[in-house]
C-alpha positions in Angstrom: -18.9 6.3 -43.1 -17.3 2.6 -44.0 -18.2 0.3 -40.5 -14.5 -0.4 -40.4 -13.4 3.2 -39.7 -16.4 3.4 -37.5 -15.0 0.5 -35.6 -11.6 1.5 -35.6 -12.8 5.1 -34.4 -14.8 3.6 -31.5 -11.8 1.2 -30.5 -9.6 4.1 -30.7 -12.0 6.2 -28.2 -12.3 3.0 -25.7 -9.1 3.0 -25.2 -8.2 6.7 -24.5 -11.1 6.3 -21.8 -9.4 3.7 -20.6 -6.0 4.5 -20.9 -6.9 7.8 -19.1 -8.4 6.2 -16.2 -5.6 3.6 -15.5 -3.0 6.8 -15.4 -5.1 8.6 -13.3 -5.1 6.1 -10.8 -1.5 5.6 -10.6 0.3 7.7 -7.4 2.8 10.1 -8.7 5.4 8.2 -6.3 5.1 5.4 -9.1 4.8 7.7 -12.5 8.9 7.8 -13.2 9.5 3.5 -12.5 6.0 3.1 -14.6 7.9 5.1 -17.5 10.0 2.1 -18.0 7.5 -0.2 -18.8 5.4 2.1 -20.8 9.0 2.1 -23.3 8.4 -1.3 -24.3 4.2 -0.6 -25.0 5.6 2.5 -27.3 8.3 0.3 -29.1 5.7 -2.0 -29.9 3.4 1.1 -31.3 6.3 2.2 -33.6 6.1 -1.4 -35.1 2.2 -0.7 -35.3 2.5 2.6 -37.0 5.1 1.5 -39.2 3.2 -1.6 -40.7 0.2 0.6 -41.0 2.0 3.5 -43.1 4.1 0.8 -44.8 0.9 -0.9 -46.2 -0.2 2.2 -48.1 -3.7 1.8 -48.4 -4.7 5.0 -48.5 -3.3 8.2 -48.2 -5.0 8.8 -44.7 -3.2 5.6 -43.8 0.2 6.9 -44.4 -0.1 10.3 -42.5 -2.0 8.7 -39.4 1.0 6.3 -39.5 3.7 8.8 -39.8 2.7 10.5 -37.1 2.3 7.4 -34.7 5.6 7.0 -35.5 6.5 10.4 -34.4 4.8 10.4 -31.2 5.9 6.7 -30.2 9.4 8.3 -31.0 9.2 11.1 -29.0 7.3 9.0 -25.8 10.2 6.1 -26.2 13.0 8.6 -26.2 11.7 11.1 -23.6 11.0 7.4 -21.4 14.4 6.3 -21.5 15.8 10.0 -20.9 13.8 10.0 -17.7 14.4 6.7 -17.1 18.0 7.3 -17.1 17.7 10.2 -15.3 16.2 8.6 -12.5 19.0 5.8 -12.0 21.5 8.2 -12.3 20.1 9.7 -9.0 21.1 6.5 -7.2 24.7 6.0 -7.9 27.1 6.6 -5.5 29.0 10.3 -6.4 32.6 9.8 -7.0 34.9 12.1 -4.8 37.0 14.3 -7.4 40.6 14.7 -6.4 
C-alpha cells in the first residue's frame, strides 16, 4: 500500500474518532444551534471534495470526490432546513382575519 494512502487513511480514521467524541459530548439542548456552524465546516468540505475530484488523479480520486460532494450536499441542505426550521419557531404568529 503507497505511504500516502496509508497516511491519508490514518488521518481519515483520527478524525472520525475524534469527530465522534466531540458530538457525543455535546447536550442535545445544543445539537439544533450547533447545526448552524457545522453548515459553514460542510461548505468548506464541498470545496474539498470538488478540488479533489476536479484534479483527476485517479479514478478512485474522482468517485471518493463525487461522493463528498454528495454528502456535504445533503448535510449543508438538511443544516439549513433545520436551521430554518428552528427560527421559524420563534417568530411571533400573525392573527389571520
Amino acid at each position: 500500500m503507497p505511504e500516502s494512502l496509508m497516511m491519508g487513511l490514518t488521518i481519515f480514521v483520527l478524525a472520525m474518532f475524534a469527530g465522534f467524541e466531540v458530538i457525543t459530548k455535546v447536550p442535545p439542548t445544543l445539537h439544533t444551534p450547533l447545526m448552524s456552524g457545522a453548515n459553514a465546516i460542510s461548505g468548506i468540505a464541498i470545496i474539498g471534495a470538488i478540488l479533489v475530484a476536479g484534479e483527476g488523479h485517479s479514478t478512485l480520486n474522482i468517485v471518493f470526490g463525487v461522493v463528498a460532494v454528495a454528502f456535504a450536499t445533503i448535510n449543508v441542505v438538511g443544516g439549513f432546513l433545520v436551521t430554518d426550521r428552528m427560527l421559524n419557531m420563534f417568530k411571533k404568529k400573525t392573527s389571520e382575519k
